[in-house]
GURO-618462 format. One record per residue (C-alpha): residue number from 1; residue in one letter; x, y, z. Coordinates in nm, 3 decimals, always signed. Layout:
# residues N
<dolum: NUM, bator: A, X: X, Y: Y, Z: Z>
...
# end
This chain:
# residues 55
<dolum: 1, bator: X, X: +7.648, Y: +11.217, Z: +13.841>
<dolum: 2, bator: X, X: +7.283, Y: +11.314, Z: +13.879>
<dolum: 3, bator: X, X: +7.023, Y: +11.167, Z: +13.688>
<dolum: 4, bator: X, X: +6.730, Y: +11.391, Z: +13.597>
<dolum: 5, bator: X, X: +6.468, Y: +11.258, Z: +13.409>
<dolum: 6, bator: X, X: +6.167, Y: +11.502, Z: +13.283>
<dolum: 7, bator: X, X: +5.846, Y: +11.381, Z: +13.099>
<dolum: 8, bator: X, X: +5.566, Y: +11.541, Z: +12.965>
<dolum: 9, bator: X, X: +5.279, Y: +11.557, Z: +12.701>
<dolum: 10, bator: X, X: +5.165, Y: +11.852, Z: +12.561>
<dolum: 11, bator: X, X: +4.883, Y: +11.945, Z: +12.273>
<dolum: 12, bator: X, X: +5.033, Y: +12.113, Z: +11.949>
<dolum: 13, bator: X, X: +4.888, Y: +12.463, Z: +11.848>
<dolum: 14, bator: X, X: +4.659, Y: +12.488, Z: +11.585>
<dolum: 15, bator: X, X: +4.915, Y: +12.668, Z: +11.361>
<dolum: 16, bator: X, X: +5.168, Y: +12.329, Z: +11.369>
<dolum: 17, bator: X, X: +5.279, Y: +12.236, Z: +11.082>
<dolum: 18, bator: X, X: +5.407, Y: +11.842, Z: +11.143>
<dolum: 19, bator: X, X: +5.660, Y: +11.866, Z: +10.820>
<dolum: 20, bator: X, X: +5.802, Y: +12.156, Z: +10.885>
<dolum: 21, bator: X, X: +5.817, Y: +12.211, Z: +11.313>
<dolum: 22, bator: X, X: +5.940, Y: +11.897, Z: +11.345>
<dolum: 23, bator: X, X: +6.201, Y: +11.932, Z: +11.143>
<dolum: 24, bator: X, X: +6.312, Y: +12.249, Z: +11.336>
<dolum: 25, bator: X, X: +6.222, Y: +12.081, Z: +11.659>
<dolum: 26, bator: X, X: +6.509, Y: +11.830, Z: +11.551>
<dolum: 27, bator: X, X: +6.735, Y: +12.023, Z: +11.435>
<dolum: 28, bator: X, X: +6.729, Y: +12.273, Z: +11.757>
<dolum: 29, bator: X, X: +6.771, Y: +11.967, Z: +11.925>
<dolum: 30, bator: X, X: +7.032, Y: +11.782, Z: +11.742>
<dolum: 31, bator: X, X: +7.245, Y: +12.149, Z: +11.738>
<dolum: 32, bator: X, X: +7.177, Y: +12.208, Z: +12.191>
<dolum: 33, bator: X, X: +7.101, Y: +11.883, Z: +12.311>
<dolum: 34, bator: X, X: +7.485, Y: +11.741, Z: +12.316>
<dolum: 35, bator: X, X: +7.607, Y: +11.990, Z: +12.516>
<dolum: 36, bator: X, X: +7.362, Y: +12.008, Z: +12.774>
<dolum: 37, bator: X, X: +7.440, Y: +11.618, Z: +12.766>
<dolum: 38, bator: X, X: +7.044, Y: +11.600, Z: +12.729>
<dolum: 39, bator: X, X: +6.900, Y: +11.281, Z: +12.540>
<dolum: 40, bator: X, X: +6.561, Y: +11.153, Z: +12.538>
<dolum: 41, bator: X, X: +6.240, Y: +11.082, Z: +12.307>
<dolum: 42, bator: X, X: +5.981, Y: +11.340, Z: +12.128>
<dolum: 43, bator: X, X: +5.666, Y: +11.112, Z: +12.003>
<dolum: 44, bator: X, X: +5.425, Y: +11.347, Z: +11.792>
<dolum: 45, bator: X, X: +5.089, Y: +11.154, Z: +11.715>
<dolum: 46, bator: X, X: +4.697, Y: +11.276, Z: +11.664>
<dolum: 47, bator: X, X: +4.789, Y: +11.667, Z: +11.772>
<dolum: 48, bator: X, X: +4.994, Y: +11.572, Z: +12.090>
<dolum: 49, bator: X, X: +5.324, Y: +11.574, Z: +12.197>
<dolum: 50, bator: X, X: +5.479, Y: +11.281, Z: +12.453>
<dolum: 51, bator: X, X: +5.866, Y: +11.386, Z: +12.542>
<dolum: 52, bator: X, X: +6.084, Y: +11.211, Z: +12.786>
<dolum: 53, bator: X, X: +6.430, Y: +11.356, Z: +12.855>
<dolum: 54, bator: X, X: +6.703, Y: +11.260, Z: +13.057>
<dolum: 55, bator: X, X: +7.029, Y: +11.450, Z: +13.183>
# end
């Protein structure tokens, strides 16, 4: 078994909407994530995003 691990921040765009991307964001996620076997951690704060993900 590998272990990849992959972190990252990023800014949002101007046109995010926190509500209602995020929700998408964790759905996509929730729906592809499993059977990548991805996990990891998406942190949204003061217009930025912090992601760690591990495979």
């Amino acid at each position: 078994m590998n272990l990849v691990r992959f972190v990252y921040v990023s800014a949002a765009t101007p046109e995010f909407n926190e509500q209602l991307d995020m929700g998408r964001i964790l759905q996509a996620s929730r729906r592809n994530n499993p059977s990548q076997e991805i996990g990891g951690v998406l942190y949204y704060g003061h217009g930025y995003f912090f992601q760690c993900l591990v495979s």
